[in-house]
C-alpha positions as CSV (number, residue, x, y, z in Angstrom):
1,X,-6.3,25.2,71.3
2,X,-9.4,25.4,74.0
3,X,-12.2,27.5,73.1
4,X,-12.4,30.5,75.7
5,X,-15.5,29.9,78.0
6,X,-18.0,33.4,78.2
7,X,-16.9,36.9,77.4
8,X,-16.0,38.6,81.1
9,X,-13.8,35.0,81.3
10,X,-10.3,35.2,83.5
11,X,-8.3,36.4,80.5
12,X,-10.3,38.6,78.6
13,X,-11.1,40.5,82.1
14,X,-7.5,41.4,82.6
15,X,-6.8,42.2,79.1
16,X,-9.8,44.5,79.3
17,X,-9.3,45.8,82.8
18,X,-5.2,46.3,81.7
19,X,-6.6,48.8,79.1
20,X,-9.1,50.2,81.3
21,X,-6.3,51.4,84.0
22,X,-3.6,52.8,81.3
23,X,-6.4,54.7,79.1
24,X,-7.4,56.3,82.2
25,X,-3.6,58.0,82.5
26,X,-3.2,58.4,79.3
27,X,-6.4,60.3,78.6
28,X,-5.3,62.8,80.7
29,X,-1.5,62.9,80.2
30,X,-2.3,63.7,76.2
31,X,-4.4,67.0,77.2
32,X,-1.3,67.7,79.6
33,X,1.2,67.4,77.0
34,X,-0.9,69.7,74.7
35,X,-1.3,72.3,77.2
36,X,1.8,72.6,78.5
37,X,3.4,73.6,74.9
38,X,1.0,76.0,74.7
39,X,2.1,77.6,77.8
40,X,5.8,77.0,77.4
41,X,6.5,77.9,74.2
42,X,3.4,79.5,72.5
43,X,3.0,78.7,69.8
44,X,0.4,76.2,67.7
45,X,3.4,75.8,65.2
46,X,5.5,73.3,67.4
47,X,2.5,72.0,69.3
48,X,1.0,70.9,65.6
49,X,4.9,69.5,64.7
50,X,4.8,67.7,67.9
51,X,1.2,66.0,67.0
52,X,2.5,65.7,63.5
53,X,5.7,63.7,64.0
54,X,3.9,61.2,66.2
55,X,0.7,60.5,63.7
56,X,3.4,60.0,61.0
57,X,5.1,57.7,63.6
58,X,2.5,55.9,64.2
59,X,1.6,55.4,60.5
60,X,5.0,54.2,59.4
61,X,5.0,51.8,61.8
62,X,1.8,50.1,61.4
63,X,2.7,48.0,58.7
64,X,5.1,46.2,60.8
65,X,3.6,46.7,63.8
66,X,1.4,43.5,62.7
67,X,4.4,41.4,61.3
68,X,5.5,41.9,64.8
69,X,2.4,41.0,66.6
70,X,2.3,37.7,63.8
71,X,5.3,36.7,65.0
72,X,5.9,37.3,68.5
73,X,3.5,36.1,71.6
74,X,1.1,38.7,71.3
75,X,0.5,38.4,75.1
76,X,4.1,39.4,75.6
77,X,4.1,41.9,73.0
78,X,1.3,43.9,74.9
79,X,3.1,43.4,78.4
80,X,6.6,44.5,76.9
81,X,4.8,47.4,75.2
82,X,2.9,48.3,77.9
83,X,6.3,48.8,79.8
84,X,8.0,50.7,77.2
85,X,5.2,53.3,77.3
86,X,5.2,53.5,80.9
87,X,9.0,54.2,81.3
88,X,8.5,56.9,78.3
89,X,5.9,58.5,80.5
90,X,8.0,58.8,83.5
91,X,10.6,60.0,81.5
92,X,8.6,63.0,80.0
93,X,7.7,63.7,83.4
94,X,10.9,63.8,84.7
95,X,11.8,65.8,81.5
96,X,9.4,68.4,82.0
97,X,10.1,68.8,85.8
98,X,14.0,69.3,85.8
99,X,13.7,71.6,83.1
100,X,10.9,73.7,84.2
101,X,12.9,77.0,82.5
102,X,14.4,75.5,79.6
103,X,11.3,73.7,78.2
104,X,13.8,73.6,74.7
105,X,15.3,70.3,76.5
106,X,11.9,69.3,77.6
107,X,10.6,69.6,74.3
108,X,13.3,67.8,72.8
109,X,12.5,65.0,75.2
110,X,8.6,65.4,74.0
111,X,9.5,65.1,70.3
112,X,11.6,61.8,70.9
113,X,9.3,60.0,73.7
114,X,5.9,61.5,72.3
115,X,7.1,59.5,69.0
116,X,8.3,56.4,70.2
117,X,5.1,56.2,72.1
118,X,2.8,56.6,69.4
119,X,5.0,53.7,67.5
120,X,4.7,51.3,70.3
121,X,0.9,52.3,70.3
122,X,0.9,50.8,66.9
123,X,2.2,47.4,68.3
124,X,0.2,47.3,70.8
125,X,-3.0,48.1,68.9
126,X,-1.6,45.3,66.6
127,X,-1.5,42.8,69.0
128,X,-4.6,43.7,71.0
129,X,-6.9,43.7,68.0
130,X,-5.6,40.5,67.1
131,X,-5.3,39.1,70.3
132,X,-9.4,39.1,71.0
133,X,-10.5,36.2,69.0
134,X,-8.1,34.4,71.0
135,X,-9.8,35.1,74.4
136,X,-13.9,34.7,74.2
137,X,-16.0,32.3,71.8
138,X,-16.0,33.3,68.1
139,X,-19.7,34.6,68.8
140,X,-18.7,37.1,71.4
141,X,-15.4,38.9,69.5
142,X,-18.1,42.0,68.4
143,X,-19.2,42.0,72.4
144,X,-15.7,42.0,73.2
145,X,-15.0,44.7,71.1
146,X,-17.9,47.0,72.4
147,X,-16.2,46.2,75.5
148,X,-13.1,47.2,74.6
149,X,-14.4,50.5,72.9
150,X,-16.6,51.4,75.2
151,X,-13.1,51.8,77.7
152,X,-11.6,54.3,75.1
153,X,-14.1,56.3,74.2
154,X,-14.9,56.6,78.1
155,X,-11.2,57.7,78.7
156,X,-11.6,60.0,75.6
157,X,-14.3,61.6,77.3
158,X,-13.3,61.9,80.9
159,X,-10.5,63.7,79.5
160,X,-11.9,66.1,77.5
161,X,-13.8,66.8,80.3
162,X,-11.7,66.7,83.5
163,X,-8.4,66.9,81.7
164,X,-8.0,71.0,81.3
165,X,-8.5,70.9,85.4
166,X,-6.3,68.6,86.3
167,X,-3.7,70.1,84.3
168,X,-4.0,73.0,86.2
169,X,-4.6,71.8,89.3
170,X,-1.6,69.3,89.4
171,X,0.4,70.4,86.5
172,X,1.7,68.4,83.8
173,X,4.8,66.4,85.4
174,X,2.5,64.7,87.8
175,X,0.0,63.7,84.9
176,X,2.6,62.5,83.3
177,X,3.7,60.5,86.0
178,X,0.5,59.0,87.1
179,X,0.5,58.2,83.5
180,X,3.5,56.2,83.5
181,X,2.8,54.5,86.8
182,X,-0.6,53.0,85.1
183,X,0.9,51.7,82.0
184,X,3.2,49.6,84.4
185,X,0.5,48.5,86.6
186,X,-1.2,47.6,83.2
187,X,2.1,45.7,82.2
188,X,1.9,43.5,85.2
189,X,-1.5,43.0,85.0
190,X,-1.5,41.7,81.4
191,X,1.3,39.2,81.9
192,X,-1.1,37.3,84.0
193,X,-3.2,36.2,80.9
194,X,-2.6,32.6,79.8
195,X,-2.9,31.5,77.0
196,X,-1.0,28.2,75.0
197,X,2.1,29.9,73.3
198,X,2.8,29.5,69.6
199,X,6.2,26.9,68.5
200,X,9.1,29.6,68.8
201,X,11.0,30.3,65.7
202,X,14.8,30.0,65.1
203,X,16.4,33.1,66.4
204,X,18.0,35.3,63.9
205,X,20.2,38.2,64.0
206,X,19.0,42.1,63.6
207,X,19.6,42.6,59.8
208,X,17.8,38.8,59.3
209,X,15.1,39.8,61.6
210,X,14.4,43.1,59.9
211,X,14.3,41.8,56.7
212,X,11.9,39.0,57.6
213,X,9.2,41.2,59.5
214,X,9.1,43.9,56.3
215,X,8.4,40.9,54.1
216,X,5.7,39.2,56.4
217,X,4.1,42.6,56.3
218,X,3.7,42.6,52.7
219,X,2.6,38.8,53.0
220,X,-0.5,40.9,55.0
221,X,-1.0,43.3,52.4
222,X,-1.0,40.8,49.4
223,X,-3.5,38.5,51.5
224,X,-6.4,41.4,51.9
225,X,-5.9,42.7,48.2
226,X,-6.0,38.9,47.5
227,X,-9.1,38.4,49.1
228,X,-12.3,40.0,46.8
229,X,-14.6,41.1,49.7
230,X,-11.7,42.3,51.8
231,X,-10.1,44.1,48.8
232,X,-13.6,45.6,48.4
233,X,-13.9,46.6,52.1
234,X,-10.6,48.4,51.8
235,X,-12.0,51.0,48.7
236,X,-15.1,51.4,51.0
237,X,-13.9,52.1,54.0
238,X,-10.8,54.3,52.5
239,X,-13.7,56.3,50.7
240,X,-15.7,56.9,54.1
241,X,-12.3,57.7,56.2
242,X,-11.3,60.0,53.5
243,X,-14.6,62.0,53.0
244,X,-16.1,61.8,57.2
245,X,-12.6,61.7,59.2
246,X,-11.7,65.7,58.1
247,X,-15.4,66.8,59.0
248,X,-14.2,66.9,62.3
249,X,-12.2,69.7,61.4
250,X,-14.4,71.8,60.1
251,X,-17.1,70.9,62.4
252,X,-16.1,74.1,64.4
253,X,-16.8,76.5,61.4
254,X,-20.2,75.1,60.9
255,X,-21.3,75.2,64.6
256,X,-20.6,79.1,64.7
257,X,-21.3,80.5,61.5
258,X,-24.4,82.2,62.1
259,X,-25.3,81.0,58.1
260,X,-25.5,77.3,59.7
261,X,-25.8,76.8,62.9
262,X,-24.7,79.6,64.7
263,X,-24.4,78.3,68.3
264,X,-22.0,78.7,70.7
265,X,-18.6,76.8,71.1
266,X,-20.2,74.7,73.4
267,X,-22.3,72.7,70.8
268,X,-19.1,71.7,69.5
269,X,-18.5,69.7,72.3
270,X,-21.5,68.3,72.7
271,X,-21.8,67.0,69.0
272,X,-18.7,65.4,69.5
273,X,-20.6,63.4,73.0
274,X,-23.0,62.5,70.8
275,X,-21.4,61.6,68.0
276,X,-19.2,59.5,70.4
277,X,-22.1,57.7,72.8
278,X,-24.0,57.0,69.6
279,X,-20.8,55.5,68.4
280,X,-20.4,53.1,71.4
281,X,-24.1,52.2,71.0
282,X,-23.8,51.5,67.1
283,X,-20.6,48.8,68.6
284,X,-23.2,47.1,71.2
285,X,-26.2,46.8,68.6
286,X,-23.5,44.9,66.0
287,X,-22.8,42.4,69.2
288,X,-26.0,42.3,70.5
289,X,-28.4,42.1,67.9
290,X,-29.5,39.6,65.8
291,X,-30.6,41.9,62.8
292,X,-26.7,41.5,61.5
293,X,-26.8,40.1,57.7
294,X,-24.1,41.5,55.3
295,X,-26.4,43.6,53.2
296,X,-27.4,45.4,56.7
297,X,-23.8,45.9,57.9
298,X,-23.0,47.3,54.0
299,X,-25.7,49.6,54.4
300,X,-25.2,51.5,57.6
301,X,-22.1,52.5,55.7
302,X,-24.8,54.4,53.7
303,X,-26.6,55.6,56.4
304,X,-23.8,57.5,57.7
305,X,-23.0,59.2,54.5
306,X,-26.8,60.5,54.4
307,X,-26.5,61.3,58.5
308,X,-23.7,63.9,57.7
309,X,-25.9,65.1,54.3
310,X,-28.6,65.6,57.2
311,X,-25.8,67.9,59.2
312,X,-24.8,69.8,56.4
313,X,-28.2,71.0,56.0
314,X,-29.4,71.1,59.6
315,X,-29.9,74.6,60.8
316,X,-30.8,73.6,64.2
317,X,-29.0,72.1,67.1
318,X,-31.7,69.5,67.7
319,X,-31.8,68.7,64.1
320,X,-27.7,68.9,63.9
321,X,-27.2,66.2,67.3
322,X,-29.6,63.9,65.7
323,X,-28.3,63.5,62.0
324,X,-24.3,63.1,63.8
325,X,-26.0,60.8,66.2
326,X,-27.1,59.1,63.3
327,X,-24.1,58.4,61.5
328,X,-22.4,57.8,65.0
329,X,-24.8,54.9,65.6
330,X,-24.4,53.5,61.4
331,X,-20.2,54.1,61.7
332,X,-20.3,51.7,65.0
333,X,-22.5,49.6,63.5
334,X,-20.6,49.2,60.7
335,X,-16.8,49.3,61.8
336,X,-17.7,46.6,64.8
337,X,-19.5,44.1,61.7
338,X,-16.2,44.6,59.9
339,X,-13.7,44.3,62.1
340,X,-15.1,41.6,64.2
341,X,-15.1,39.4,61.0
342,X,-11.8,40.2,59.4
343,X,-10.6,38.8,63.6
344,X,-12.8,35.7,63.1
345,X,-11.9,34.9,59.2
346,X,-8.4,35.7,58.7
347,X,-6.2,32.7,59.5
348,X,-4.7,33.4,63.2
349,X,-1.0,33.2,61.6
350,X,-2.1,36.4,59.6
351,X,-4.4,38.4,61.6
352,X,-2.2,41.1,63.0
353,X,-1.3,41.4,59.5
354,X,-4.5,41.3,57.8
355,X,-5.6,44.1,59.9
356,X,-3.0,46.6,59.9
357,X,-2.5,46.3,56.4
358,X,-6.5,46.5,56.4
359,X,-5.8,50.1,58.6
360,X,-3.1,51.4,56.7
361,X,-4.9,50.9,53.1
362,X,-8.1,52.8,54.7
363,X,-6.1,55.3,56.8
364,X,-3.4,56.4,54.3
365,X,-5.4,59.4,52.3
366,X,-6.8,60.7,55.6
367,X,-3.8,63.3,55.8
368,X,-4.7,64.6,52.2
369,X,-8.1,64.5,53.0
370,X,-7.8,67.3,56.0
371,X,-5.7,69.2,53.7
372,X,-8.2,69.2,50.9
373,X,-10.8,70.1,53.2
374,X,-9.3,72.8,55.2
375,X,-8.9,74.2,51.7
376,X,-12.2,74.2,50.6
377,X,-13.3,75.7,53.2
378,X,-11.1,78.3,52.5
379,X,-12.7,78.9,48.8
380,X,-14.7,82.1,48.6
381,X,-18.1,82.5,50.9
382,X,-16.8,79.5,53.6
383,X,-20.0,77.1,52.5
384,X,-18.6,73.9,54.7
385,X,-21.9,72.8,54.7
386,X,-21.8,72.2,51.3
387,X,-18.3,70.3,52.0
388,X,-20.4,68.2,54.7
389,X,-22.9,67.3,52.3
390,X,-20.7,66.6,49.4
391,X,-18.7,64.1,51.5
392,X,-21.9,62.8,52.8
393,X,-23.0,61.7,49.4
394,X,-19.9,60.3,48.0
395,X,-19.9,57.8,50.9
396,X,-23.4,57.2,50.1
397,X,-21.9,56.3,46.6
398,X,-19.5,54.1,47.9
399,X,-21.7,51.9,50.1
400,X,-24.2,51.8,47.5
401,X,-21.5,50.9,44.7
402,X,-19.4,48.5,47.5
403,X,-23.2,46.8,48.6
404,X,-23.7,45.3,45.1
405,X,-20.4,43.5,45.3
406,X,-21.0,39.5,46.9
407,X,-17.7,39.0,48.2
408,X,-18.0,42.4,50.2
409,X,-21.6,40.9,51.6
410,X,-20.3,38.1,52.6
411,X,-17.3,39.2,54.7
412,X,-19.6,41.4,56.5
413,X,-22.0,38.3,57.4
414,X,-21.7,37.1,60.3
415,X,-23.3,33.8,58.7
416,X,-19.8,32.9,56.9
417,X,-17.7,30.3,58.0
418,X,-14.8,31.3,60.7
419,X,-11.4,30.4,60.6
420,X,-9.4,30.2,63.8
421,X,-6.4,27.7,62.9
């Protein structure tokens, strides 16, 4: 296979530009879909079921979601996926508009597209993730993912920002449908990429092809518990995802308790920007620095456990944007080092696999994790800062304890050998 010449090189640009123009319907569509149960129906109840159904959607079908991107052109898996989520958006559109006072139809229709899209997310986030190292230089996969972040945290943004207007504005049908008319325009877009396509495999039948993908997606989960530093990884990271991902939720409480912070709802907002840009800045330092040896990587793990200590006890706002911003800037550091070498090590033949398995080990006790800490912060007096601090230590624990194991140092150097056959 040739080596990809530069990172903004024919391929990669319309792979990158292809995510660029569907994030930026999609950014807006989600906030439309949100709203408009609120004002249909009401209630929080079916808007939480509807939000529910497709995170559990998309977590069942990770696993396989890398088998399929293993074994399929992953060029056409992102094309054909791309087009499956653009037909679901018109649909949902068209579903919401014809059934402007029945929404129980258009809800149904939610339930079952909302769903299928967040499964053929899965897939595509398979593929795409995998699909990188294949088009730039080995050196410029973490440059290519700062790129590639950098497009879906600036979606996430604008439509935070500009999504609530637009919904009422232009209502959410015609989201919807600008939605769907951008994930085909990304569709067609992709299928230009070229790249040399993989000996196709015997055809099989359904039940024969079922059975094989579930297998190759264990083949992906015995390989990174196999593999000592990606097996450690895996505790690490689940540790930080399962202490720092529910903070988010509480976040709220502890900008407006006047024990804490006491600001306005605004701050909550802006913490999240801050968090967010530092995020995005944490992903360019990892491509574009050479300060990038494994103990470093292992360390900023550490660095954002102490950064959320820091917010737990901050009792300004100054004091409260700096310490998120902080761990921000360590988490990008961090999950760019990581990610960029699990692409770059893993055998190509397993890298979809490597890395949803690698997302579906860390990911899986997020769910009990919100639950354990919307409780806490139900206990008697409400202390989340406590909660924040707590959480913050035991992923300072975790780095510390994962930083003294070699084979987790040496994944995350960028020093180590690469293996692209």
């Amino acid at each position: 296979m040739c080596e990809p010449s530069g990172l903004w090189n024919r391929n990669f640009l319309l792979f990158w530009q292809g995510q660029a123009v569907s994030l930026a319907g999609s950014s807006l569509s989600t906030m439309a879909v949100a709203l408009w149960i609120v004002d249909a129906t009401g209630s929080a109840a079916l808007l939480g079921a509807v939000m529910m159904v497709g995170s559990l959607a998309g977590l069942l079908a990770t696993p396989i979601a890398g088998a399929v991107a293993d074994r399929y052109p992953r060029v056409r898996v992102i094309v054909w996926c791309d087009a499956f989520q653009g037909l679901s958006a018109l649909t949902m559109a068209g579903a919401v508009w014809a059934f402007p006072t029945a929404p129980s139809l258009a809800l149904a229709a939610l339930f079952l597209f909302y769903a299928a899209g967040m499964a053929t997310s899965a897939v595509f986030a398979a593929a795409a993730r995998a699909l990188v190292p294949d088009l730039v230089p080995p050196d410029l996969v973490p440059s290519a993912n700062t790129a590639t972040l950098a497009v879906v945290q600036t979606a996430g943004l604008a439509g935070k920002g500009f999504g609530g207007t637009a919904y009422r504005l232009l209502g959410a049908p015609f989201l919807l449908a600008v939605d769907g008319i951008t994930y085909l325009i990304s569709s067609a877009t992709e299928a230009f990429i070229r790249l040399p396509q993989a000996p196709s495999r015997p055809s099989a039948g359904w039940g024969e092809a079922v059975r094989g993908l579930a297998t190759e997606a264990k083949e992906g989960f015995r390989y990174v518990w196999g593999d000592p530093g990606l097996r450690a990884a895996v505790l690490a990271t689940a540790c930080t995802t399962f202490c720092l991902e529910p903070l988010v939720v509480l976040l709220p409480f502890l900008v407006k308790d006047t024990r804490f912070l006491g600001l306005p709802a605004d701050w909550y907002g802006y913490l999240l920007a801050g968090y967010g840009a530092a995020n995005i800045a944490g992903y360019w330092l990892a491509g574009h620095t050479s300060l990038r040896g494994g103990g470093l990587a292992a360390g900023t793990m550490g660095v954002a456990g102490v950064g959320f200590v820091g917010l737990g006890l901050a009792r300004s706002p100054g004091a409260a944007l700096g310490w998120i911003a902080a761990s921000g800037l360590a988490l990008g550091f961090y999950n760019n080092s990581l990610l960029s070498q699990v692409q770059t090590r893993v055998p190509a033949h397993l890298r979809a696999r490597a890395l949803t398995a690698f997302q579906t080990l860390t990911m899986v006790l997020v769910p009990l994790g919100i639950g354990l800490a919307g409780a806490a912060a139900e206990l008697p007096g409400r202390r989340v800062d406590l909660v924040f601090t707590g959480a913050g230590l035991a992923t300072a624990l975790a780095a510390l304890l994962a930083s003294s194991r070699a084979g987790y140092r040496e994944l995350l150097s960028p020093r180590s050998s690469v293996r692209r056959q």
